[in-house]
Biotite code that builds the C-alpha atoms (Angstrom):
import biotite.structure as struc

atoms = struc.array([
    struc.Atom([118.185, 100.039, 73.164], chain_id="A", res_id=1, res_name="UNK", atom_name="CA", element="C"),
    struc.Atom([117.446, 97.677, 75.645], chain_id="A", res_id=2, res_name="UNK", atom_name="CA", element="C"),
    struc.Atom([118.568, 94.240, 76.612], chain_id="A", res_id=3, res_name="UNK", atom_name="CA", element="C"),
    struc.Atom([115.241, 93.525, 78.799], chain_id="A", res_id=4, res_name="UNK", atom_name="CA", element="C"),
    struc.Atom([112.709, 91.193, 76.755], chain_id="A", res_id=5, res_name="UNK", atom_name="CA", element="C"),
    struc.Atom([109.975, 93.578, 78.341], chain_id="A", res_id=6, res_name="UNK", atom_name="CA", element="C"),
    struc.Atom([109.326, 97.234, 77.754], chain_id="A", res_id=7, res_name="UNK", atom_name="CA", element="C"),
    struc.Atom([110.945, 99.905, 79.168], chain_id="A", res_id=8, res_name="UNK", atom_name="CA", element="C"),
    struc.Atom([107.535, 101.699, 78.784], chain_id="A", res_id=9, res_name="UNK", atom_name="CA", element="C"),
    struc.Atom([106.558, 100.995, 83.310], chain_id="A", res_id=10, res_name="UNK", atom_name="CA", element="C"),
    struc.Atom([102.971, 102.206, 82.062], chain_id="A", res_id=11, res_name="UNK", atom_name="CA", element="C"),
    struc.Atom([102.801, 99.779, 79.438], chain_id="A", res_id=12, res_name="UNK", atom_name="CA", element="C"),
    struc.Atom([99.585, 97.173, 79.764], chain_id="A", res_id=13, res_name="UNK", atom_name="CA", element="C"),
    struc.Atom([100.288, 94.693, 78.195], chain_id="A", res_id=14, res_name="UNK", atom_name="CA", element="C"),
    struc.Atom([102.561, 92.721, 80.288], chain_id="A", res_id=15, res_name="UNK", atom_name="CA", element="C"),
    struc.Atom([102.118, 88.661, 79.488], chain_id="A", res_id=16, res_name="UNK", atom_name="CA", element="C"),
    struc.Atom([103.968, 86.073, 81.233], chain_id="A", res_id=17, res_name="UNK", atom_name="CA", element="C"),
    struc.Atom([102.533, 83.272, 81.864], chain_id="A", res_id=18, res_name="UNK", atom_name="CA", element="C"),
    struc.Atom([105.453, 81.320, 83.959], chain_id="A", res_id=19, res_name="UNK", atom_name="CA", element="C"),
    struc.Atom([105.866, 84.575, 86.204], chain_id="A", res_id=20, res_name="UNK", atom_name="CA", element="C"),
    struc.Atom([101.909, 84.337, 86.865], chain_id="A", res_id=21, res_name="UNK", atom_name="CA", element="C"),
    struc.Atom([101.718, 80.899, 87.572], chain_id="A", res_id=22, res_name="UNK", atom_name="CA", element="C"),
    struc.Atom([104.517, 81.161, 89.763], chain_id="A", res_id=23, res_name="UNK", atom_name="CA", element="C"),
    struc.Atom([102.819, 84.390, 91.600], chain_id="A", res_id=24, res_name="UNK", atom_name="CA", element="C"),
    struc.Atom([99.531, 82.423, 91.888], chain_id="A", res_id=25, res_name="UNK", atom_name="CA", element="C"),
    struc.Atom([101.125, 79.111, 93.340], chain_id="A", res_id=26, res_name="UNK", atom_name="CA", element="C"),
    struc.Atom([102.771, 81.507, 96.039], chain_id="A", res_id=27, res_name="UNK", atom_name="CA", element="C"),
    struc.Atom([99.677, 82.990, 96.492], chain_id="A", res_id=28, res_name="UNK", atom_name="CA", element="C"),
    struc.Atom([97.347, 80.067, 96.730], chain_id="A", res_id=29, res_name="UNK", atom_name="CA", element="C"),
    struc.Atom([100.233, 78.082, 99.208], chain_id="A", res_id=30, res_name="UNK", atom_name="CA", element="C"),
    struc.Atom([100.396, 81.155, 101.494], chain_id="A", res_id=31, res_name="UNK", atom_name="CA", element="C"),
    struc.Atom([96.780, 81.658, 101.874], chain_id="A", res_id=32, res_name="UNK", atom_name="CA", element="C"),
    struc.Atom([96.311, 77.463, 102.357], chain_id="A", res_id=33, res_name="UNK", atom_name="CA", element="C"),
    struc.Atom([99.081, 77.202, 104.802], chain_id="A", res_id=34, res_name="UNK", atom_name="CA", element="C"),
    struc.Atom([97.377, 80.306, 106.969], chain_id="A", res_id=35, res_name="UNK", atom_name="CA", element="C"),
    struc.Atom([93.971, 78.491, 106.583], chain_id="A", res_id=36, res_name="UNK", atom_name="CA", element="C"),
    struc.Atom([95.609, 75.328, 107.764], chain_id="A", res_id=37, res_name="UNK", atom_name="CA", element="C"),
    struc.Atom([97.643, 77.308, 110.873], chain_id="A", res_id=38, res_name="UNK", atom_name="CA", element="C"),
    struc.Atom([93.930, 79.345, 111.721], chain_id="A", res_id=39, res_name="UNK", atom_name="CA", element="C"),
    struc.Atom([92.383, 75.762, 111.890], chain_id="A", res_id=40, res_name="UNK", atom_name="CA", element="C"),
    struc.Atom([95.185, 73.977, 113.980], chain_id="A", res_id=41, res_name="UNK", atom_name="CA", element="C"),
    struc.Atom([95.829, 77.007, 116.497], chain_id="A", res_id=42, res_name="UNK", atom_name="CA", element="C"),
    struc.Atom([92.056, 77.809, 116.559], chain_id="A", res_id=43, res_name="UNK", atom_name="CA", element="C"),
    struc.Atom([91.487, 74.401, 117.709], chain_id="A", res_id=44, res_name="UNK", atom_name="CA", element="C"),
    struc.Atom([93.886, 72.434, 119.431], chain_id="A", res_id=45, res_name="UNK", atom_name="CA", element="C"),
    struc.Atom([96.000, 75.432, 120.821], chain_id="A", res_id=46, res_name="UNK", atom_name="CA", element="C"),
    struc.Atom([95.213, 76.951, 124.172], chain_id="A", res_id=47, res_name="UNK", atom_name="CA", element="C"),
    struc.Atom([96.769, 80.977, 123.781], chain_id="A", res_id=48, res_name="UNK", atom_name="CA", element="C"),
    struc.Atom([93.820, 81.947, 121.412], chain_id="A", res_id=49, res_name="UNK", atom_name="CA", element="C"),
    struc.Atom([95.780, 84.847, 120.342], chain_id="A", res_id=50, res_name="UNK", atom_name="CA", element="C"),
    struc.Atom([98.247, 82.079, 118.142], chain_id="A", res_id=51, res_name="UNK", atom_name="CA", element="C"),
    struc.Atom([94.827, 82.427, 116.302], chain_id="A", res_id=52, res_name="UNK", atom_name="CA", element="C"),
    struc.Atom([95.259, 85.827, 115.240], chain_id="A", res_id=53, res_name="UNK", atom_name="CA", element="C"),
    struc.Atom([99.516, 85.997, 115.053], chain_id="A", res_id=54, res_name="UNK", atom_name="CA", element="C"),
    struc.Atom([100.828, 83.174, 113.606], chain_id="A", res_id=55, res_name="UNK", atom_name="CA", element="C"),
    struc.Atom([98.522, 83.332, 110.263], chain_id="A", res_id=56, res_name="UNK", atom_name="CA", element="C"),
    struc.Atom([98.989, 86.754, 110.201], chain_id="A", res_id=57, res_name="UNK", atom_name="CA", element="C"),
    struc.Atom([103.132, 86.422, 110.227], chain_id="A", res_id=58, res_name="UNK", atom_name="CA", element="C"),
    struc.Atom([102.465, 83.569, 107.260], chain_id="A", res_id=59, res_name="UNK", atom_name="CA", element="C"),
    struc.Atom([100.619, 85.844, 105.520], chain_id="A", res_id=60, res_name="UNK", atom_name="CA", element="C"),
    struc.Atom([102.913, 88.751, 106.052], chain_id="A", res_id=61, res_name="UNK", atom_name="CA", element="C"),
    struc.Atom([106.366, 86.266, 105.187], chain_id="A", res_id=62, res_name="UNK", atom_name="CA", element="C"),
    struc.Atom([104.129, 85.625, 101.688], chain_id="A", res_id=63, res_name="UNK", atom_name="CA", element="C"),
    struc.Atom([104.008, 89.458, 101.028], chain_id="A", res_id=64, res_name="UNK", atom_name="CA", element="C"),
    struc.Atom([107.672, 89.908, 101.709], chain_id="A", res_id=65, res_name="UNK", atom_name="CA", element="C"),
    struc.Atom([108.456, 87.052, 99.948], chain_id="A", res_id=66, res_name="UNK", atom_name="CA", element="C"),
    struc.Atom([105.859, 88.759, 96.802], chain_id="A", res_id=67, res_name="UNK", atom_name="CA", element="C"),
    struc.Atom([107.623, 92.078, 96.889], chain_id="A", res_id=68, res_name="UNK", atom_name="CA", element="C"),
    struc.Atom([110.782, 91.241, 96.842], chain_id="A", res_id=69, res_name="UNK", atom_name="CA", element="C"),
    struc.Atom([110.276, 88.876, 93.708], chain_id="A", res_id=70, res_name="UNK", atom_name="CA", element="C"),
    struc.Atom([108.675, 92.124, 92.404], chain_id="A", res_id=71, res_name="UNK", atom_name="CA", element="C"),
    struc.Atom([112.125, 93.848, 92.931], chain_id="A", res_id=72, res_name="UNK", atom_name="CA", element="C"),
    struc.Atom([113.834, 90.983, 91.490], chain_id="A", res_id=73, res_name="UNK", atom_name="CA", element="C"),
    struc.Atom([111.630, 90.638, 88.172], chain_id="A", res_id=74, res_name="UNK", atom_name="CA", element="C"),
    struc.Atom([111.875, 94.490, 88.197], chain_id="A", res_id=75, res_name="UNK", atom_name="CA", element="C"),
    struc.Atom([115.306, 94.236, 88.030], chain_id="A", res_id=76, res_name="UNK", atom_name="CA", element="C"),
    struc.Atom([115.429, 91.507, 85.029], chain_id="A", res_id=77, res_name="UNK", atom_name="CA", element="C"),
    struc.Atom([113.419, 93.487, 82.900], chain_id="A", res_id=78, res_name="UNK", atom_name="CA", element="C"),
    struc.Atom([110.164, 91.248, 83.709], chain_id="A", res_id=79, res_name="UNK", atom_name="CA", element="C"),
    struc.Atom([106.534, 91.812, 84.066], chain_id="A", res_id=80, res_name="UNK", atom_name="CA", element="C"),
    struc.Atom([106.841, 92.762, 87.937], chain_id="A", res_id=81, res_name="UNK", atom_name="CA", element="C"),
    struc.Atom([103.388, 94.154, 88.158], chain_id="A", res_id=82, res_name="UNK", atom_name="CA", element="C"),
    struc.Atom([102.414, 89.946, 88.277], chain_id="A", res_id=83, res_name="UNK", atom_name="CA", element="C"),
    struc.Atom([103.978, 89.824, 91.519], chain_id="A", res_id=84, res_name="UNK", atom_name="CA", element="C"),
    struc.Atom([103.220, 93.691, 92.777], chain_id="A", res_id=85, res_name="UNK", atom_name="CA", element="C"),
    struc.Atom([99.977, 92.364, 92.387], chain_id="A", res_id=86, res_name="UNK", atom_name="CA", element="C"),
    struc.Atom([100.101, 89.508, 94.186], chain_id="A", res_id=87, res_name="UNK", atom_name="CA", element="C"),
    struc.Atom([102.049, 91.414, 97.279], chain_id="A", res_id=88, res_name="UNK", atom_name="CA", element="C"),
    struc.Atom([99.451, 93.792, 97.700], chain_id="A", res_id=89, res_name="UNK", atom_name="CA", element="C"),
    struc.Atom([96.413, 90.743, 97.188], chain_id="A", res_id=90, res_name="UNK", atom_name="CA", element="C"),
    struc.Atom([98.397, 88.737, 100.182], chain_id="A", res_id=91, res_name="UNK", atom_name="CA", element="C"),
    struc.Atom([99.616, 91.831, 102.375], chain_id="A", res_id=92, res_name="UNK", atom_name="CA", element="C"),
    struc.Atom([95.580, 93.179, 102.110], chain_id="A", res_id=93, res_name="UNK", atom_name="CA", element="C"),
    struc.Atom([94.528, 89.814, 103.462], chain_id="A", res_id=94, res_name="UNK", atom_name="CA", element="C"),
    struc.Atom([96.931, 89.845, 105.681], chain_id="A", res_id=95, res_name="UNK", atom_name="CA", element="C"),
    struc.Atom([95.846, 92.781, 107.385], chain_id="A", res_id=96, res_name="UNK", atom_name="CA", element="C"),
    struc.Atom([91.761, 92.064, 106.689], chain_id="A", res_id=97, res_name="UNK", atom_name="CA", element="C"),
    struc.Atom([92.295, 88.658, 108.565], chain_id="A", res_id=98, res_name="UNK", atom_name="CA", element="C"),
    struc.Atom([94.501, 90.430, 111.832], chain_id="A", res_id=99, res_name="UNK", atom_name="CA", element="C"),
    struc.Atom([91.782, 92.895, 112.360], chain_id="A", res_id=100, res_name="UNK", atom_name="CA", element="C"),
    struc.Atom([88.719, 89.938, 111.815], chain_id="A", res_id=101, res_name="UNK", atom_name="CA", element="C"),
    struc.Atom([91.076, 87.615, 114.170], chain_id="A", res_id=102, res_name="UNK", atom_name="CA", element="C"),
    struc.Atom([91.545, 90.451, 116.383], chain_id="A", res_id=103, res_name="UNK", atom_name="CA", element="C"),
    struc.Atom([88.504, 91.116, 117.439], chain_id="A", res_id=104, res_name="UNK", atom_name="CA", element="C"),
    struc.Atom([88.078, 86.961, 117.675], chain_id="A", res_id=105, res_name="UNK", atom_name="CA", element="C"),
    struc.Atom([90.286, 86.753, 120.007], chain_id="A", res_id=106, res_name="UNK", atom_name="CA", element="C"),
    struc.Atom([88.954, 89.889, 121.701], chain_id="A", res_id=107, res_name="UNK", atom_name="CA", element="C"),
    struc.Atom([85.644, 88.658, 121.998], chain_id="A", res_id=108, res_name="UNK", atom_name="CA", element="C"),
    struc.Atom([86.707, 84.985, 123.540], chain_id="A", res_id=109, res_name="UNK", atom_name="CA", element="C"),
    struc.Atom([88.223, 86.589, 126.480], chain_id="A", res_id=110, res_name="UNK", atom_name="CA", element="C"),
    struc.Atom([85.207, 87.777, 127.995], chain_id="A", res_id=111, res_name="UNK", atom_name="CA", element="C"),
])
């Protein structure tokens, strides 16, 4: 038998940790706040408009690393990983939503 608290069942639904999804929504909610706060401050008092579209992006992107590897992590404890699988692929999809939108910002100011 198993050591793990969890299941060894991967398909198993009912995964309930509260701690591990606070902790996955506080990284989540920081990440997206501290890219909001970088779009504002390089949208607005920086003069290479395309800071606008690469530095929140590489915030975002250092969130989803930093998402899937505590996926890996929990994985290997025996812990509800899917909590932070999920929020990996929430931040990396925004990440790449907001690089194309910024993109074409950016784009769009140089003519």
């Amino acid at each position: 038998m198993s050591e793990h608290p969890m299941s060894d069942n991967d398909v198993e639904k009912r995964w309930h940790d509260p701690s591990a999804s606070r902790h996955a929504g506080i990284l989540v909610l920081g990440v997206v706040v501290a890219a909001l706060i970088a779009m504002v401050v390089f949208g607005v008092w920086v003069s290479p408009r395309y800071l606008v579209a690469v530095i929140p992006s590489a915030i975002l992107l250092v969130g989803t690393l930093t998402a899937f590897t505590q996926t890996i992590r929990t994985w290997r404890r025996g812990g509800a990983w899917p909590i932070w699988q999920g929020a990996g692929w929430f931040l990396l999809t925004f990440a790449l939503v907001y690089l194309v939108l910024a993109s074409g910002f950016v784009a769009h100011d140089g003519e």
